[in-house]
ROSELUM-166650 format. One record per residue (C-alpha): residue in three letters; z, x, y. Coordinates in steps of 0.1 Angstrom, whole numbers, padded with zeros to 4 digits, always signed. Each point is the difference from the previous one (the first is absolute). Layout:
N
alaZXY;...
END
This chain:
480
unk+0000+0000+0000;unk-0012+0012+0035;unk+0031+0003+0030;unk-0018-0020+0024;unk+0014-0034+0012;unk-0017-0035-0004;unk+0006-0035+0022;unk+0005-0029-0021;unk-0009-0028+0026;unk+0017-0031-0016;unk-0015-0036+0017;unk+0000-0028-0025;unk+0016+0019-0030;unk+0032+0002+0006;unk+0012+0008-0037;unk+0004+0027-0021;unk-0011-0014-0035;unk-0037-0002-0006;unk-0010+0023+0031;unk-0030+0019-0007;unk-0003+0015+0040;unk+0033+0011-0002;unk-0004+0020-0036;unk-0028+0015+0017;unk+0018+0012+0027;unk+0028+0015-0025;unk-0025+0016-0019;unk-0024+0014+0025;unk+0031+0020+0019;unk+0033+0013+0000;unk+0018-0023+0024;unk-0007-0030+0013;unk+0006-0020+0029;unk+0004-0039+0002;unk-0007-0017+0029;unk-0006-0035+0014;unk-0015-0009+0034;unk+0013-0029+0017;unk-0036-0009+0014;unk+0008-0019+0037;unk-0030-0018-0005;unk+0013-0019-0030;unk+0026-0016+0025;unk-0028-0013+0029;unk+0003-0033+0017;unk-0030-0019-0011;unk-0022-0020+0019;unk+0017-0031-0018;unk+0036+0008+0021;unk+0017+0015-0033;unk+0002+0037-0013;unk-0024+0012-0029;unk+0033+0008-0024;unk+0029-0025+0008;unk+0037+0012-0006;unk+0003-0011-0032;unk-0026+0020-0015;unk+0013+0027+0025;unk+0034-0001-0016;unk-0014+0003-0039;unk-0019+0025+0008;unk+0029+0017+0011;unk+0020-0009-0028;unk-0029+0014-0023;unk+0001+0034+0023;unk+0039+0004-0002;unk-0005-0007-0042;unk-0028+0029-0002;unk+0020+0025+0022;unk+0031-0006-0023;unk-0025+0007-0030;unk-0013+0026+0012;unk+0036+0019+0005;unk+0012-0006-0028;unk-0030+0019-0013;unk+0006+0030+0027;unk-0029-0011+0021;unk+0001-0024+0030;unk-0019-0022+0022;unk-0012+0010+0036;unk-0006-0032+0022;unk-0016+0003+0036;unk-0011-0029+0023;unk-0039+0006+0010;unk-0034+0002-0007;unk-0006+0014-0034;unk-0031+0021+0015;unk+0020+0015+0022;unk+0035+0007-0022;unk-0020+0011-0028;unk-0016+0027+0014;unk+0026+0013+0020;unk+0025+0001-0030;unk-0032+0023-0021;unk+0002+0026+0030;unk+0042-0005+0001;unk+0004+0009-0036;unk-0034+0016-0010;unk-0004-0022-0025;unk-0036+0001-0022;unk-0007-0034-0009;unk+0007-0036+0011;unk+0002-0026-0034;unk+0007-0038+0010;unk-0013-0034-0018;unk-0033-0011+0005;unk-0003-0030+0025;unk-0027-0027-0001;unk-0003-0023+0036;unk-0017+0014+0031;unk+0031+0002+0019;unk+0016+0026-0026;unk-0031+0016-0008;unk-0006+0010+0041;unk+0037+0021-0004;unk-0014+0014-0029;unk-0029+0013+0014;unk+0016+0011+0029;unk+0025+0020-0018;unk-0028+0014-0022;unk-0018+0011+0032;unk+0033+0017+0019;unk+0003+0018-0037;unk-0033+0016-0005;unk+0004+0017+0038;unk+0029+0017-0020;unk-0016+0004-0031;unk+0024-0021-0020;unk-0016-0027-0025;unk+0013-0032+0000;unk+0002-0015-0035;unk-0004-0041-0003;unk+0014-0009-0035;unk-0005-0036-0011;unk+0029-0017-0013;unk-0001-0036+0014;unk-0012-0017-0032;unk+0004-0011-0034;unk-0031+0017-0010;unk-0013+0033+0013;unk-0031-0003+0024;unk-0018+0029-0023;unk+0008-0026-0030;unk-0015-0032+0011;unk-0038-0006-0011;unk-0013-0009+0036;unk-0010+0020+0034;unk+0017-0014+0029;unk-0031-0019+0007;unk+0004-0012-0031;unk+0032-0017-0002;unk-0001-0040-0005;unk-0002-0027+0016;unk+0028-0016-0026;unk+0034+0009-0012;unk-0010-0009-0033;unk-0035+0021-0004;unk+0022+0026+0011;unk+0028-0006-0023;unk-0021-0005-0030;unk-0022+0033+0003;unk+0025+0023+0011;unk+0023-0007-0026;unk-0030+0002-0027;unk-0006+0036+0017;unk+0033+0017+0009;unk+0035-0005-0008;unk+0024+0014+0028;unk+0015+0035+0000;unk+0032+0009-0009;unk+0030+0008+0020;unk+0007+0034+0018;unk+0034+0006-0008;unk+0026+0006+0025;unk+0005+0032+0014;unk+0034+0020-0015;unk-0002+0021+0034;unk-0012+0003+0030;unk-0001+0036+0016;unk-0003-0010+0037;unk-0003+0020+0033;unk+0036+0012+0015;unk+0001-0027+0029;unk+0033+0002+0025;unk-0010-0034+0020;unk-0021-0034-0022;unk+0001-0018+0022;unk+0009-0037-0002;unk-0007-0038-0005;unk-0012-0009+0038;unk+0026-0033+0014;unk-0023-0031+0004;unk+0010+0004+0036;unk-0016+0031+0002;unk-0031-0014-0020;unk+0000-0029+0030;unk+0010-0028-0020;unk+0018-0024+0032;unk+0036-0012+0000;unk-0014-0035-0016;unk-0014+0020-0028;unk+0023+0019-0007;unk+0026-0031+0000;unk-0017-0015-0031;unk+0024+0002-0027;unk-0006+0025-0025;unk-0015-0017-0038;unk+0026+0013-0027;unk-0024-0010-0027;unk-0024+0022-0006;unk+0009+0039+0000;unk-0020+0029+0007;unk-0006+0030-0026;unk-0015+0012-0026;unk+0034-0004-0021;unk+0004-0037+0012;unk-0039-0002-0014;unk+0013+0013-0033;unk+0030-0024-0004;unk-0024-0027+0009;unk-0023+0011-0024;unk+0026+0004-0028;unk+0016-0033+0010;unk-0028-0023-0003;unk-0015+0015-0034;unk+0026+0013-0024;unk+0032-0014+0014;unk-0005-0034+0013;unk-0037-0004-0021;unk-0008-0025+0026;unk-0036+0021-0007;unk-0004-0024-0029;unk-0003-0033+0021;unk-0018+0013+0027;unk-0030-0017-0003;unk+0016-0034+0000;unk+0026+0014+0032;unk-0025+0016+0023;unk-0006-0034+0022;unk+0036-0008+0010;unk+0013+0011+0033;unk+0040-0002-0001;unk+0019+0031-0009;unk-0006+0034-0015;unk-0011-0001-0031;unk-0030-0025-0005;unk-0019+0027+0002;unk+0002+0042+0000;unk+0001-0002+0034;unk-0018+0042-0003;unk-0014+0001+0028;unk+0017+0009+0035;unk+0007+0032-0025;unk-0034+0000-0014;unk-0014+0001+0040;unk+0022+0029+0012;unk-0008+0022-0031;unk+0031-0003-0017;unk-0008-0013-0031;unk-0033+0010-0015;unk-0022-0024-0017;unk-0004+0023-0028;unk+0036-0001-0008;unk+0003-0036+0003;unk-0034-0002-0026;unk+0015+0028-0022;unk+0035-0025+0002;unk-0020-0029-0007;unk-0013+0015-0033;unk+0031+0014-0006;unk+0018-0036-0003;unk-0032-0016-0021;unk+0009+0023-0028;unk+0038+0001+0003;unk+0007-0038+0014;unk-0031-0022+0001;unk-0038-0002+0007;unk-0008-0037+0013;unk-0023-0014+0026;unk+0027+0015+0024;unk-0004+0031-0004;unk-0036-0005+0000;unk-0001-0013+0036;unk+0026+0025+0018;unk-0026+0024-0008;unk-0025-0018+0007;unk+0016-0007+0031;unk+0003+0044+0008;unk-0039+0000-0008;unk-0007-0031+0026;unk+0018+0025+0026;unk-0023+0032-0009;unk-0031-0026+0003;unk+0007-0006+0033;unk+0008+0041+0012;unk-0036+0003-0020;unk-0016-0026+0018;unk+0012+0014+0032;unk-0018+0035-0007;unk-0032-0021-0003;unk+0001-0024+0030;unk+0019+0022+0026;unk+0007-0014+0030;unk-0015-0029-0008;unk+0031-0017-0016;unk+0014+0002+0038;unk-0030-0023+0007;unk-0001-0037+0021;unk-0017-0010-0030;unk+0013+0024-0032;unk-0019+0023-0023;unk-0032-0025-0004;unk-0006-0010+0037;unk+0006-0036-0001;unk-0010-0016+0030;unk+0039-0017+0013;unk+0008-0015+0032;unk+0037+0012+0002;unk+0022-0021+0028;unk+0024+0023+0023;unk+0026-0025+0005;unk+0036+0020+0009;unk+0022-0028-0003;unk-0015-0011-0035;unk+0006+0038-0010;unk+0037+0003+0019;unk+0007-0037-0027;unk-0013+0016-0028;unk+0021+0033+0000;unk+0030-0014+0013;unk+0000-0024-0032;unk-0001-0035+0022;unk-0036-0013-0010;unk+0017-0029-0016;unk-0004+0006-0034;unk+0030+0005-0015;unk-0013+0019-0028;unk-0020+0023+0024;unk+0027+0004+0018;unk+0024+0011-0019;unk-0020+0030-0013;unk-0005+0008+0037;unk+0040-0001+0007;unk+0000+0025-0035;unk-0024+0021+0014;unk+0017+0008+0032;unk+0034+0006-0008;unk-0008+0018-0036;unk-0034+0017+0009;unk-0009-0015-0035;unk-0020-0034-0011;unk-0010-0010-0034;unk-0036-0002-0013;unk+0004-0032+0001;unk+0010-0001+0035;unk-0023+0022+0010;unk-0033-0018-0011;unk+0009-0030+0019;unk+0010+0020+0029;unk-0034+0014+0005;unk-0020-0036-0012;unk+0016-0018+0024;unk-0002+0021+0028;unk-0038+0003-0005;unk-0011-0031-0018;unk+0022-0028+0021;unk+0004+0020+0035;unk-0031+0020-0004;unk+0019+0032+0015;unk-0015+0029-0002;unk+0010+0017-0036;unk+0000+0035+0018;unk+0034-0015+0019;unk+0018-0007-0033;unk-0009+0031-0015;unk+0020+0020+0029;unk+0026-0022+0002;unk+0006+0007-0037;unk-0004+0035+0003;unk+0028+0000+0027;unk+0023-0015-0019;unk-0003+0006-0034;unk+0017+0024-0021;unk-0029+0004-0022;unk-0025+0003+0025;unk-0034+0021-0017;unk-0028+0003+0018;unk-0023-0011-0024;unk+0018-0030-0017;unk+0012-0014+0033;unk-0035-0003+0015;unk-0025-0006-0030;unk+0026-0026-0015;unk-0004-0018+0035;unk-0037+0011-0003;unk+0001-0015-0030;unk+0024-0036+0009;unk-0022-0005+0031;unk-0038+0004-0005;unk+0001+0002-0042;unk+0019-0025-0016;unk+0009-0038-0004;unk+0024-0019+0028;unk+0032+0003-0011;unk+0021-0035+0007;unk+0037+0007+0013;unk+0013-0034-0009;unk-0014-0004-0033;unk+0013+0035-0004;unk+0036-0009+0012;unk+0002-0028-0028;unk-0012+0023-0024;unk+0019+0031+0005;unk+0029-0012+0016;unk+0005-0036-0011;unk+0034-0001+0004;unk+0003+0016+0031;unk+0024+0028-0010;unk-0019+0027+0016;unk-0008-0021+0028;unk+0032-0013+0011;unk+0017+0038-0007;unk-0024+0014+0031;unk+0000-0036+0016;unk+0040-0015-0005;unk-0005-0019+0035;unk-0023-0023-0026;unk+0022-0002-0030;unk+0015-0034+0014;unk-0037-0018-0006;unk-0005-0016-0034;unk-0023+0009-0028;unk-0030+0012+0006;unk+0001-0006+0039;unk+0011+0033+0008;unk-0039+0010-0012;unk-0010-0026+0027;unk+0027-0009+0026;unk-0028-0012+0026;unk+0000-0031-0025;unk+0033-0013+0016;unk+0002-0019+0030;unk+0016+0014+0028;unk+0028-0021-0004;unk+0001+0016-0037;unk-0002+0031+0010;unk+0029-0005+0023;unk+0019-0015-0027;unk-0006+0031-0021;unk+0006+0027+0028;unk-0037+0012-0002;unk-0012-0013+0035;unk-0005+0035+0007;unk-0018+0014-0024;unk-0036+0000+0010;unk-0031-0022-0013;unk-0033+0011-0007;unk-0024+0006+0029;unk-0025-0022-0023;unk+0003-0016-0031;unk-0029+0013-0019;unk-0020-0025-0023;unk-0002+0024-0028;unk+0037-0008-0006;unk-0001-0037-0001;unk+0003+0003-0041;unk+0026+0025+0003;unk+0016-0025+0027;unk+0001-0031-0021;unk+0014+0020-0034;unk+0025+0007+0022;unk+0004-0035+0017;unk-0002-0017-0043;unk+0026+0028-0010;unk+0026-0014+0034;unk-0002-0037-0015;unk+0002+0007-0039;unk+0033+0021+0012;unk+0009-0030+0022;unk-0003-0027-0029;
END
């Protein structure tokens, strides 16, 4: 092994298990230095009047950070963390330490892509490579039977072909050491106030449910297979919204790089031999492979899934109606349901699949907002914001697929309004199934109930009236 000193770069990979860049790094030198970048322009104000990255996301990550420095220690290595521009830290910290190489994970969207290039470009005026190591994915980019021009058009051609072709790698172990560069100051997690989150942001309560790191990503993982084996009814769990364990809920680790989906797959198979192979197991995977179709996809189309009218350039007529947009993410459109994942969403920074699909149909389909609005809203505030699932998913909920009902959906999934009324108590009063429907009352019944506050629809849309009169048949047979 040479003496010379190599830059792991960490972004979205925030773990030590599974991490091919940072093996590299090991191997390729005879210390190596950590670092993460606070990158300002994650924080912006957008256009829309909220920040890019709200505080809940901005606390996880945090969490993750403190998790992977504590790692990394134990393991006589530690984590540098600055607050700037990658293409500037970067190349300063080469000249600072001399270091021969830069590793960090491959990204995919335009936005990550520009650092990238920009760090490659300060790098080469030093002479020092800069080495992009895919790790994002289930299955390896070299692995896949397709160009990126070649990726399709459907989940399942992509599901079906790559799995006849490949099977994904296995799992880089952890490191046993980490010989690192003899550092007096790391530096250290930035305060939100000095990020420029605002007093009001900073007042929102902190969620206590889902923790940051790549250990809490481990117990998770553990949990929900081998200890709990809620794996085994996934399938038939996936569609619920109320509590923690309908479903694996991977992903806020899954987005931050703390849990590889090689290790969940590998865990997966693990369980199928030792505890059970069903349907279940079947679909979490298959769920792992629907999120590598759309990082693929986004290699093919580019920018294009940031598009008015998505990755095929339909023609849409998008309204820009602020008040609509202000009921919608403040969970008061008057749909209980609808709302209720909105109240979730805000003070958790998580939603349910569930929730999330009727989120984005009815912002689109009934108020005909642009879908480009719901995307950033959901990337503000969601723990388990990715690039590429956030906006294709949208993509995919706003110019792809079928109109999804929200009051046929609140009788389905949440008939008897436990999920509903545990976001939405000021409703609990309101008798079965009103609470999916309260504009159904009178006023003088709503006054009676203590719901003349809660807001009604700005229209009642004629694609619910069957939904409506299920719900108006199910009021009298419980009134008989």
């Amino acid at each position: 092994m040479s003496s010379k000193i190599s830059i792991y770069w960490l972004r979205n990979d925030l773990r030590l298990h599974d991490n091919e860049a940072l093996h590299l790094a090991i191997s390729n030198a005879s210390n190596v230095l950590p670092v993460y970048c606070f990158d300002p322009r994650h924080y912006r104000l957008l256009e829309l009047g909220f920040r890019k990255t709200g505080i809940h996301r901005f606390r996880f990550l945090c969490a993750c950070l403190t998790d992977l420095k504590k790692q990394l220690q134990e393991k006589g290595s530690d984590l540098m963390l600055a607050v700037g521009q990658p293409e500037q830290i970067i190349p300063e910290l080469v000249i600072k330490y001399e270091a021969s190489a830069v590793y960090a994970q491959k990204e995919i969207a335009s936005e990550e892509t520009e650092v990238e290039a920009g760090v490659k470009k300060a790098l080469e005026e030093q002479g020092v490579p800069l080495h992009l190591v895919w790790g994002k994915t289930l299955y390896h980019l070299d692995d896949i039977p397709y160009t990126a021009q070649e990726i399709p058009l459907t989940s399942k051609a992509f599901r079906i072909n790559v799995g006849k072709a490949t099977e994904p790698r296995d799992l880089f172990s952890v490191p046993t050491t980490i010989p690192t560069v003899n550092i007096r100051d790391w530096g250290a997690l930035p305060s939100s106030d000095a990020i420029g989150y605002t007093e009001v942001e900073r007042a929102v309560p902190a969620q206590n449910i889902y923790q940051g790191g790549e250990r809490q990503a481990l117990q998770r993982l553990q949990y929900y297979t081998f200890e709990s084996q809620l794996l085994t009814n996934y399938k038939f769990t996936r569609n619920r919204s109320l509590g923690l364990d309908y479903s694996s809920k991977f992903s806020p680790w899954m987005a931050h790089g703390c849990l590889s989906p090689r290790k969940i797959y590998h865990t997966v198979k693990q369980y199928e031999v030792d505890i059970k192979r069903n349907i279940s197991t079947w679909w979490l995977v298959f769920e792992v492979v629907w999120r590598d179709f759309f990082k693929f996809q986004a290699l093919r189309f580019g920018n294009l899934m940031f598009a008015e009218g998505g990755i095929r350039k339909r023609k849409v007529s998008w309204q820009y109606d602020e008040a609509l947009f202000d009921r919608w993410k403040d969970g008061k459109t008057g749909i209980p349901f609808l709302d209720a994942h909105m109240k979730e969403l805000q003070q958790t920074g998580f939603m349910s699949n569930r929730g999330r699909v009727n989120a984005a149909s009815f912002l689109t389909r009934d108020y005909q907002i642009d879908w480009r609005w719901g995307a950033a809203w959901f990337e503000n505030l969601l723990l388990d914001y990715d690039v590429c699932s956030n906006w294709l998913n949208w993509n995919t909920q706003a110019t792809e697929i079928w109109y999804t009902n929200p009051v046929h959906q609140a009788m389905k999934y949440d008939k008897k309004g436990r999920y509903t009324l545990y976001w939405l108590p000021e409703l609990a009063r309101l008798p079965y199934p009103l609470y999916h429907a309260p504009w159904l009352l009178t006023e003088e019944e709503r006054a009676k109930y203590g719901v003349k506050d809660y807001l009604e629809p700005v229209e009642i849309y004629g694609k619910w009236n069957r939904s409506i009169s299920n719900i108006k048949k199910a009021f009298q047979e419980g009134s008989d």
